[in-house]
PQR file with spaces between the fields and no chain letter, atoms N, CA, C, O and H, PARSE charges and radii, in Angstrom:
ATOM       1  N    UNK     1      83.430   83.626   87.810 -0.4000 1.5000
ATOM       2  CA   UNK     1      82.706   84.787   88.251 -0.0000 2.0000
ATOM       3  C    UNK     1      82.659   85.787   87.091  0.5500 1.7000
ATOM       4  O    UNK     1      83.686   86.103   86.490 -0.5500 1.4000
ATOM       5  N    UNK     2      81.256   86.359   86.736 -0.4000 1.5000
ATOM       6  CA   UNK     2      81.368   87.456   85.346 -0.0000 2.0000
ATOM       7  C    UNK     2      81.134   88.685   86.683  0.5500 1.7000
ATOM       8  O    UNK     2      80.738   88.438   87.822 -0.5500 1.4000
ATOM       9  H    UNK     2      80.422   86.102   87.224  0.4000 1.0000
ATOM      10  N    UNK     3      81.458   89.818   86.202 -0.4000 1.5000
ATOM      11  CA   UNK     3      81.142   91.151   86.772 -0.0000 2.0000
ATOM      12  C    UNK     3      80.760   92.001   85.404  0.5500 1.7000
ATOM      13  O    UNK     3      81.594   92.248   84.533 -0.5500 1.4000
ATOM      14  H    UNK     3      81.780   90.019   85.277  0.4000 1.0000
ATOM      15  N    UNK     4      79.513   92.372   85.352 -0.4000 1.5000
ATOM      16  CA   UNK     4      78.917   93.309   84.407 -0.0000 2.0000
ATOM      17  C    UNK     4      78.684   94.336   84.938  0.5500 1.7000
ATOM      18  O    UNK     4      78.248   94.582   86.063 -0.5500 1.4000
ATOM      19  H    UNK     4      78.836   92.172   86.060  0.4000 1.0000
ATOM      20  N    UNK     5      79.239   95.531   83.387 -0.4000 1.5000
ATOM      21  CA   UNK     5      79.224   96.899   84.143 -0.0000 2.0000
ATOM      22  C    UNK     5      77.983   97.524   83.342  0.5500 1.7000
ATOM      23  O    UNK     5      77.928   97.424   82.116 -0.5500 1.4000
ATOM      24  H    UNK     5      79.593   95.331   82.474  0.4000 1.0000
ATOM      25  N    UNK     6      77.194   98.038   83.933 -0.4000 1.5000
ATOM      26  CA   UNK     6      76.298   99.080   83.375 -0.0000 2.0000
ATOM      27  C    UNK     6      76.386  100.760   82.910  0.5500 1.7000
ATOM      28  O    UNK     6      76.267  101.662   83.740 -0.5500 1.4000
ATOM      29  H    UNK     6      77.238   98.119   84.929  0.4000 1.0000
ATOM      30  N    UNK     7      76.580  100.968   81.651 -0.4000 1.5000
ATOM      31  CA   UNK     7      76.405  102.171   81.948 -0.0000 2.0000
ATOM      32  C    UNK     7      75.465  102.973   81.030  0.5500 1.7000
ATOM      33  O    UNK     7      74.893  102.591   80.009 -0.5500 1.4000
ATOM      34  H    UNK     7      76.677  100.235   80.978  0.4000 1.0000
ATOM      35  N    UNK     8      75.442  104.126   81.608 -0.4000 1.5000
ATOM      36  CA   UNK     8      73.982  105.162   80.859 -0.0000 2.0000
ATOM      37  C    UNK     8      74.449  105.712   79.753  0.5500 1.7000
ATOM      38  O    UNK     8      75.659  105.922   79.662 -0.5500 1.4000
ATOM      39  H    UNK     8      75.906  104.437   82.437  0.4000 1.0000
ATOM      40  N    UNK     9      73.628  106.025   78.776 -0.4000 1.5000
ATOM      41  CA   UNK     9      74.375  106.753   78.179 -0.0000 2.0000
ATOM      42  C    UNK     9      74.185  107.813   78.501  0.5500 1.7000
ATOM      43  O    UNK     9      73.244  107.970   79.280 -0.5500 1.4000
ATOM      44  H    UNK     9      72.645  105.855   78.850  0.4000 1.0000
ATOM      45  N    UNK    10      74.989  109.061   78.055 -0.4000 1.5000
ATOM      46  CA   UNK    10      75.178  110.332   77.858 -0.0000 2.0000
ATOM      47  C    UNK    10      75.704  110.840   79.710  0.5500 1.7000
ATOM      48  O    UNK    10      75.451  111.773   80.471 -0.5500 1.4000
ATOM      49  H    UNK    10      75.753  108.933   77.422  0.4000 1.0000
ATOM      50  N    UNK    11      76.353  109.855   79.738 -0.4000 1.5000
ATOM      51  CA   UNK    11      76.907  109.931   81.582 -0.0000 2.0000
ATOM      52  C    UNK    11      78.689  109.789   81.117  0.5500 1.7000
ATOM      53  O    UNK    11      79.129  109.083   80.210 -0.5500 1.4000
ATOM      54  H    UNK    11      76.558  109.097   79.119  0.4000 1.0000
ATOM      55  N    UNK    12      79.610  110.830   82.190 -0.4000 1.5000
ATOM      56  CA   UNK    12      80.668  110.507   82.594 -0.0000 2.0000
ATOM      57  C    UNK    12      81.502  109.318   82.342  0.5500 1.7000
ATOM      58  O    UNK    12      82.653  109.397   81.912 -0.5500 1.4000
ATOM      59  H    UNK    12      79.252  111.404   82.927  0.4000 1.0000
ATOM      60  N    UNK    13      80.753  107.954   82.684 -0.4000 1.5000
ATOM      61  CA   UNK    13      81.138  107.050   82.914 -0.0000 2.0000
ATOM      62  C    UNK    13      81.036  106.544   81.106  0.5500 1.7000
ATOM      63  O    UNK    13      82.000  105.839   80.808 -0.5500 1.4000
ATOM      64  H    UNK    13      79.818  107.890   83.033  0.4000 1.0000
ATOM      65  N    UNK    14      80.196  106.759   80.094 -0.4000 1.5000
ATOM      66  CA   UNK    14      80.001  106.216   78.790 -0.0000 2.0000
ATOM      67  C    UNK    14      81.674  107.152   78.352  0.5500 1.7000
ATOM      68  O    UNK    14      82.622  106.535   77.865 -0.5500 1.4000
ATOM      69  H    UNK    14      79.413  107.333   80.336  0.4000 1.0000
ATOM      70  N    UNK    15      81.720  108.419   78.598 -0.4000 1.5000
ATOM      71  CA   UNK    15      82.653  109.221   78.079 -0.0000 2.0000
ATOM      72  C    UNK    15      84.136  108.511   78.039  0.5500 1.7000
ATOM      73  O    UNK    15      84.873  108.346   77.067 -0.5500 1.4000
ATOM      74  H    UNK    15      80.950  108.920   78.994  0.4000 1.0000
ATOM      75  N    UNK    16      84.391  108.029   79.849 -0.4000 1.5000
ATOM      76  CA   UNK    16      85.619  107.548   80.072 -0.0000 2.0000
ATOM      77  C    UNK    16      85.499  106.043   79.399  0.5500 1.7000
ATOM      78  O    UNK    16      86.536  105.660   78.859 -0.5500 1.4000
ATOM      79  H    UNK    16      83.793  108.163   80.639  0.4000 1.0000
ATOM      80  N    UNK    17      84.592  105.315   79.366 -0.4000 1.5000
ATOM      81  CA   UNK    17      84.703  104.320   78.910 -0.0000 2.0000
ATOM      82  C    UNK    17      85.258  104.096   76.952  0.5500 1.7000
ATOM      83  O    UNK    17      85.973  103.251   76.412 -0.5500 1.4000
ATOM      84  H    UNK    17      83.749  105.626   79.804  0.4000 1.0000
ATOM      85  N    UNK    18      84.491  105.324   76.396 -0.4000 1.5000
ATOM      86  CA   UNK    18      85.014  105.561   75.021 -0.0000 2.0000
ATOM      87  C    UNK    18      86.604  105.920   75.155  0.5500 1.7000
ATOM      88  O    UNK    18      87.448  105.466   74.382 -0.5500 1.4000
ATOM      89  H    UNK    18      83.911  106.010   76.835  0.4000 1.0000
ATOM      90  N    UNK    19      86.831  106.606   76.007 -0.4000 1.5000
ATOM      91  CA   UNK    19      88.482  107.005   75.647 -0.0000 2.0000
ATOM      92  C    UNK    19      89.654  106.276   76.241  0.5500 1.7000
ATOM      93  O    UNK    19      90.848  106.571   76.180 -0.5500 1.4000
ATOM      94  H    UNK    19      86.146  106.974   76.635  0.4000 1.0000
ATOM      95  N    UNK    20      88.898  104.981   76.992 -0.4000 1.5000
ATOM      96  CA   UNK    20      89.450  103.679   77.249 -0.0000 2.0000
ATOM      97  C    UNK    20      89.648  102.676   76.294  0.5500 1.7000
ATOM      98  O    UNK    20      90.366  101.677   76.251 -0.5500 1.4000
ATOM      99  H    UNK    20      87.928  104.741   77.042  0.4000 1.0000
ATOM     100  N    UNK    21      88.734  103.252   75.447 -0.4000 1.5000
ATOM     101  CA   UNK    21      89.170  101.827   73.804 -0.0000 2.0000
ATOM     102  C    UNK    21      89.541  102.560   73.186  0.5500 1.7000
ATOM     103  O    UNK    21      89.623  101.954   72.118 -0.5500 1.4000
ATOM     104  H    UNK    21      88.150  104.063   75.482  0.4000 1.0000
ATOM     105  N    UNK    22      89.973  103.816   72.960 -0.4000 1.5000
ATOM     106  CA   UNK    22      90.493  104.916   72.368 -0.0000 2.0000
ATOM     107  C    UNK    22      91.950  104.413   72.649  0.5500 1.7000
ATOM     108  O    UNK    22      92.772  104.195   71.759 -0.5500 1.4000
ATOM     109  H    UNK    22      89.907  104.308   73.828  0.4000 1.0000
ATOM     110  N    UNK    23      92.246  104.202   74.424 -0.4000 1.5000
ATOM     111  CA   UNK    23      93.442  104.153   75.146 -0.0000 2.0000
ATOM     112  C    UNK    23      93.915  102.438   73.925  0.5500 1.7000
ATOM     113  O    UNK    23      94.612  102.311   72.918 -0.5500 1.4000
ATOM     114  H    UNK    23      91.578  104.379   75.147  0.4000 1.0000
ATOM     115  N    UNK    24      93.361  101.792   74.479 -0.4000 1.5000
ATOM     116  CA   UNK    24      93.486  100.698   74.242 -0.0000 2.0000
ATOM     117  C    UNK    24      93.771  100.621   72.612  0.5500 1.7000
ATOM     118  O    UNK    24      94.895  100.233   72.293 -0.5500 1.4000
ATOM     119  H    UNK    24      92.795  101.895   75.297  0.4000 1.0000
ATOM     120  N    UNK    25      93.061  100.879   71.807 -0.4000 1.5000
ATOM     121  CA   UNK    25      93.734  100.524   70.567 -0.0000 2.0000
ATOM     122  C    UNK    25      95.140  101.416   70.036  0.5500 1.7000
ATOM     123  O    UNK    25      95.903  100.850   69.253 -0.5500 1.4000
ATOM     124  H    UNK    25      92.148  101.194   72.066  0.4000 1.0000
ATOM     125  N    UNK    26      95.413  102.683   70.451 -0.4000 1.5000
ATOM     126  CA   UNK    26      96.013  103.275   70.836 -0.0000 2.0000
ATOM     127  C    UNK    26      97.339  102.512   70.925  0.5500 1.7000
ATOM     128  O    UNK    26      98.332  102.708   70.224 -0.5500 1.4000
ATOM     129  H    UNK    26      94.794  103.143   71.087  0.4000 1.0000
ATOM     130  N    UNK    27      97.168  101.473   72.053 -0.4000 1.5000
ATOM     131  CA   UNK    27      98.313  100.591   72.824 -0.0000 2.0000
ATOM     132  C    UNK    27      98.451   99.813   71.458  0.5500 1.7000
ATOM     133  O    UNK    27      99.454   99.990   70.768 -0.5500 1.4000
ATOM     134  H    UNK    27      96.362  101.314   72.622  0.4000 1.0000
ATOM     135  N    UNK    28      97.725   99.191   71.175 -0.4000 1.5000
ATOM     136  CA   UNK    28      97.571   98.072   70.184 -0.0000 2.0000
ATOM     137  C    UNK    28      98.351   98.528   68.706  0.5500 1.7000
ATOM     138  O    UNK    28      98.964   97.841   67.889 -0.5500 1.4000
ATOM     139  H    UNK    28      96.909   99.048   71.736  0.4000 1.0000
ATOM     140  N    UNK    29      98.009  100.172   68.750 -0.4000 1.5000
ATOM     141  CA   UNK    29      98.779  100.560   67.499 -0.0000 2.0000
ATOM     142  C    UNK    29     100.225  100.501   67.723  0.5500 1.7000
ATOM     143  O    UNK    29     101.060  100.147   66.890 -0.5500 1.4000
ATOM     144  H    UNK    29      97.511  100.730   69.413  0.4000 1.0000
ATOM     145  N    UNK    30     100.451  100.895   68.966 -0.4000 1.5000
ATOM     146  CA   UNK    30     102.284  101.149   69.451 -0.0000 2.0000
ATOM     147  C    UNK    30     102.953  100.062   69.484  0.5500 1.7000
ATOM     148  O    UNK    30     103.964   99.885   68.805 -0.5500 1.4000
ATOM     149  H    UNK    30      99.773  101.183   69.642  0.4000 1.0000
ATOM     150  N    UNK    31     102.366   99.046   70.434 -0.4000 1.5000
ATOM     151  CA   UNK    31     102.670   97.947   70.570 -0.0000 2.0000
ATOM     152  C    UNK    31     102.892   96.831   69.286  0.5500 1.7000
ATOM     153  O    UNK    31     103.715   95.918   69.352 -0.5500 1.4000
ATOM     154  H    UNK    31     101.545   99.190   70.986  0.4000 1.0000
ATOM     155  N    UNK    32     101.971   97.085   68.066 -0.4000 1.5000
ATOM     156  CA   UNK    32     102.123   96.567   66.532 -0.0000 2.0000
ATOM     157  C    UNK    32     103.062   97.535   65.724  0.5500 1.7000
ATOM     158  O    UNK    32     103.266   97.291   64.535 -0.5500 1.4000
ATOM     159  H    UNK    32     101.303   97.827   68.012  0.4000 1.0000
ATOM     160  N    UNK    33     103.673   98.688   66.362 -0.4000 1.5000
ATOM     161  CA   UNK    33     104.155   99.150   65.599 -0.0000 2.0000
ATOM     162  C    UNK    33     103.311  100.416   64.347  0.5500 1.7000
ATOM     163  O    UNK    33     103.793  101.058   63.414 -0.5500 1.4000
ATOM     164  H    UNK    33     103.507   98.886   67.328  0.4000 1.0000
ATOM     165  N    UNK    34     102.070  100.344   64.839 -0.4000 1.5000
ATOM     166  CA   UNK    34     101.737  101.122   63.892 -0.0000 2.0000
ATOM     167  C    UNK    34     101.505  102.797   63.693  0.5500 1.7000
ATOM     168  O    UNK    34     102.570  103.178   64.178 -0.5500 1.4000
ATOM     169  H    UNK    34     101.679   99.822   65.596  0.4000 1.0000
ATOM     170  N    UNK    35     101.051  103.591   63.436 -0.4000 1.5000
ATOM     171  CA   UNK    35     100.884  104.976   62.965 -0.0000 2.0000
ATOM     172  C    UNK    35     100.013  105.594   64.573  0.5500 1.7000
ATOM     173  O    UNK    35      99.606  106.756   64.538 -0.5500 1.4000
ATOM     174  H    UNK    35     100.186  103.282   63.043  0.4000 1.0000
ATOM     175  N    UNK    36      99.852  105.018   65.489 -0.4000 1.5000
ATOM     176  CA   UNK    36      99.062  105.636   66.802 -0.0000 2.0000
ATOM     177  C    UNK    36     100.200  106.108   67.261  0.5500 1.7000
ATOM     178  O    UNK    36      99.791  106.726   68.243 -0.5500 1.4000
ATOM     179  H    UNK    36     100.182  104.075   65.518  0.4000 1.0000
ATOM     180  N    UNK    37     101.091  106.221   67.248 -0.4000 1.5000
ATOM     181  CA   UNK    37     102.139  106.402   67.841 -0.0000 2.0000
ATOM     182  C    UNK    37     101.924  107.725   68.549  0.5500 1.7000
ATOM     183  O    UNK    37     102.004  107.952   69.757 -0.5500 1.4000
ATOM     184  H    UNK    37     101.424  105.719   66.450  0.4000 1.0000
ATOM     185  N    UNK    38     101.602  108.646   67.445 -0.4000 1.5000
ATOM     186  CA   UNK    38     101.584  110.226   67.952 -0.0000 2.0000
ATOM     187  C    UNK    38     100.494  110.838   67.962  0.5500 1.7000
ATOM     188  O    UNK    38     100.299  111.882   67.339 -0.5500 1.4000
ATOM     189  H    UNK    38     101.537  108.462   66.464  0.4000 1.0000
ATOM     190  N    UNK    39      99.784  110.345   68.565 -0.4000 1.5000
ATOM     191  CA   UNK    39      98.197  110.052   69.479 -0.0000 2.0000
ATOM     192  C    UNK    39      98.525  110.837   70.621  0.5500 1.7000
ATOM     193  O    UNK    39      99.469  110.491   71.332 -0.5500 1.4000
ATOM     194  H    UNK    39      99.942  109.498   69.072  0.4000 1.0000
ATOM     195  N    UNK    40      97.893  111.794   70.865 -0.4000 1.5000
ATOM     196  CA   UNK    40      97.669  112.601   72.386 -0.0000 2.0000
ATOM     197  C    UNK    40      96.315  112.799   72.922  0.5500 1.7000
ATOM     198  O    UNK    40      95.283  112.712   72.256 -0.5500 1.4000
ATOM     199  H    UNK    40      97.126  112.074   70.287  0.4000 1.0000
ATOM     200  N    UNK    41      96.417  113.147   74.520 -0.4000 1.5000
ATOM     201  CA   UNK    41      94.683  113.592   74.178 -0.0000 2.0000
ATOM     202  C    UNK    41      94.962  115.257   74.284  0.5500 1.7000
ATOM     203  O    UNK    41      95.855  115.839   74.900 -0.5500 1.4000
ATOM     204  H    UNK    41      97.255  113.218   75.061  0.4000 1.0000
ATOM     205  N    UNK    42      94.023  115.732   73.572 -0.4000 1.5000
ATOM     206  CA   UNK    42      93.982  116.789   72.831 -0.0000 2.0000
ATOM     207  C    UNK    42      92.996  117.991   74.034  0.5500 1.7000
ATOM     208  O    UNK    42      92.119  117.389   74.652 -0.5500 1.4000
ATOM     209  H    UNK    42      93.298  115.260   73.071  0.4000 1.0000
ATOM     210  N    UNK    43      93.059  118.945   74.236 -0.4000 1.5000
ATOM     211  CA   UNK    43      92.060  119.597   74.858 -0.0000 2.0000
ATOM     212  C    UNK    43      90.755  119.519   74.765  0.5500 1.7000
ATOM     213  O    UNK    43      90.042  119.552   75.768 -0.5500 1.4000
ATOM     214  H    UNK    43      93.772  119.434   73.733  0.4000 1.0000
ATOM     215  N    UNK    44      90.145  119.374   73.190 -0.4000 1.5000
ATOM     216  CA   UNK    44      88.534  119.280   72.996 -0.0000 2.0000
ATOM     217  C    UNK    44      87.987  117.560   73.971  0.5500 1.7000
ATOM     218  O    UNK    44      86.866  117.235   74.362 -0.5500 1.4000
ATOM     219  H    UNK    44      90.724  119.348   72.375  0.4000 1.0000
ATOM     220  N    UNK    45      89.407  116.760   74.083 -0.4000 1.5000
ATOM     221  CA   UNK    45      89.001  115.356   74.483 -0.0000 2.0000
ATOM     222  C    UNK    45      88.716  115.227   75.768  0.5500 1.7000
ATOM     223  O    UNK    45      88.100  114.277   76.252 -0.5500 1.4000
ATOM     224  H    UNK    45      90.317  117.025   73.764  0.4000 1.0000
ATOM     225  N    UNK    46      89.437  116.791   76.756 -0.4000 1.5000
ATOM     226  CA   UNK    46      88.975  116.804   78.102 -0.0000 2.0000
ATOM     227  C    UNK    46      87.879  117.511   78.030  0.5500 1.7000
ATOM     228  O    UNK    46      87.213  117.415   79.061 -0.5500 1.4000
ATOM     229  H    UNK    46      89.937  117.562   76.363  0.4000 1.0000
ATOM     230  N    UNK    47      87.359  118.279   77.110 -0.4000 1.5000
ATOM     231  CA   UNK    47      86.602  119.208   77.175 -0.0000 2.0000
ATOM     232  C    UNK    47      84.940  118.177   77.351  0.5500 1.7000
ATOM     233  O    UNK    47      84.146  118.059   78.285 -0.5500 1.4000
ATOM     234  H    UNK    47      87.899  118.357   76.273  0.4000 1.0000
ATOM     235  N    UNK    48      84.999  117.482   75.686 -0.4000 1.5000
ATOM     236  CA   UNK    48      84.445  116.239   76.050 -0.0000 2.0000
ATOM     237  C    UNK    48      83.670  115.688   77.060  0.5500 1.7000
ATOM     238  O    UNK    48      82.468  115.455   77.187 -0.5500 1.4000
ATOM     239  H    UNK    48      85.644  117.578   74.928  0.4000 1.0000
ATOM     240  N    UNK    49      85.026  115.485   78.002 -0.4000 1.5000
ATOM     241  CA   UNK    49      84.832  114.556   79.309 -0.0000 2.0000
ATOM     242  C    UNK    49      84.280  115.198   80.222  0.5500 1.7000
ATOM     243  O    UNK    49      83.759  114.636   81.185 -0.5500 1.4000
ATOM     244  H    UNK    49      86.002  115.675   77.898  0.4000 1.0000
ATOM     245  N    UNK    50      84.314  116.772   80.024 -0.4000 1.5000
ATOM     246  CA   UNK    50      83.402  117.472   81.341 -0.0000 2.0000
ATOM     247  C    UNK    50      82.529  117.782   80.856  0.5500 1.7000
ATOM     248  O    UNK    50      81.785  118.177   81.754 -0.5500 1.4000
ATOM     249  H    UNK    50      84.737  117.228   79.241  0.4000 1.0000
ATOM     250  N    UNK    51      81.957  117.906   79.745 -0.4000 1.5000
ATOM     251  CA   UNK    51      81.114  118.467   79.427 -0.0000 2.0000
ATOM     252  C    UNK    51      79.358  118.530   80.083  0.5500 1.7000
ATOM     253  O    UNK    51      78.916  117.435   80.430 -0.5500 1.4000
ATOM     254  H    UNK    51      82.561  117.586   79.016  0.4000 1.0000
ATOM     255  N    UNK    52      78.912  119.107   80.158 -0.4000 1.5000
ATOM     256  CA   UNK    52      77.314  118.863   80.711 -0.0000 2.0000
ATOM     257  C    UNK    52      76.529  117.738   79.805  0.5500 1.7000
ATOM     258  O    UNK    52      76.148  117.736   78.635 -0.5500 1.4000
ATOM     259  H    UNK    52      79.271  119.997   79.877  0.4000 1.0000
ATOM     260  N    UNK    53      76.467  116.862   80.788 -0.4000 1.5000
ATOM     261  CA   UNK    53      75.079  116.092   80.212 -0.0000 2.0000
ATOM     262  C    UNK    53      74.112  116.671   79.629  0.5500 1.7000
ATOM     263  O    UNK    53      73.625  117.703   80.089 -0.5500 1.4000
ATOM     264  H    UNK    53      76.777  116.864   81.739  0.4000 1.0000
ATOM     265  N    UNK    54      73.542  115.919   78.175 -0.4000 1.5000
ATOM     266  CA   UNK    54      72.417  116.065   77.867 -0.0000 2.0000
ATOM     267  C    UNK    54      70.961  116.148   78.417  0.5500 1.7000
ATOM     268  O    UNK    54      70.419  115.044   78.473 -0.5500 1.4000
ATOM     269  H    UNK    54      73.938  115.081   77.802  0.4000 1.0000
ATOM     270  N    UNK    55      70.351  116.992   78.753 -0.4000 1.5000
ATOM     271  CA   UNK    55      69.146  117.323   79.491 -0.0000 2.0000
ATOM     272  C    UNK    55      68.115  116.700   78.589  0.5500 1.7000
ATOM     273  O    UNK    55      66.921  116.766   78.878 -0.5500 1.4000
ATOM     274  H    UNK    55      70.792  117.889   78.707  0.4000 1.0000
């Protein structure tokens, strides 16, 4: 079974999806040991995430 996700750009859903491979390599740095370690999300990164869509 595949399940494909669609998404729009300049929508909510493109936003969380970027700071999900953000999350993810993130892991990949900690987990290898590398320099992500001290990775936070930062205020501008929620700010970001609410921000108003492009009209």
């Amino acid at each position: 079974m595949f399940v494909y996700k669609m998404i729009a750009r300049g929508t909510v859903e493109e936003k969380i999806q970027a700071l999900q491979l953000e999350k993810a390599a993130l892991a990949d740095g900690v987990l290898e040991g590398g320099a992500g370690a001290g990775w936070k999300l930062e205020e501008r990164d929620i700010e970001a995430l609410f921000a108003p869509l492009p009209g």
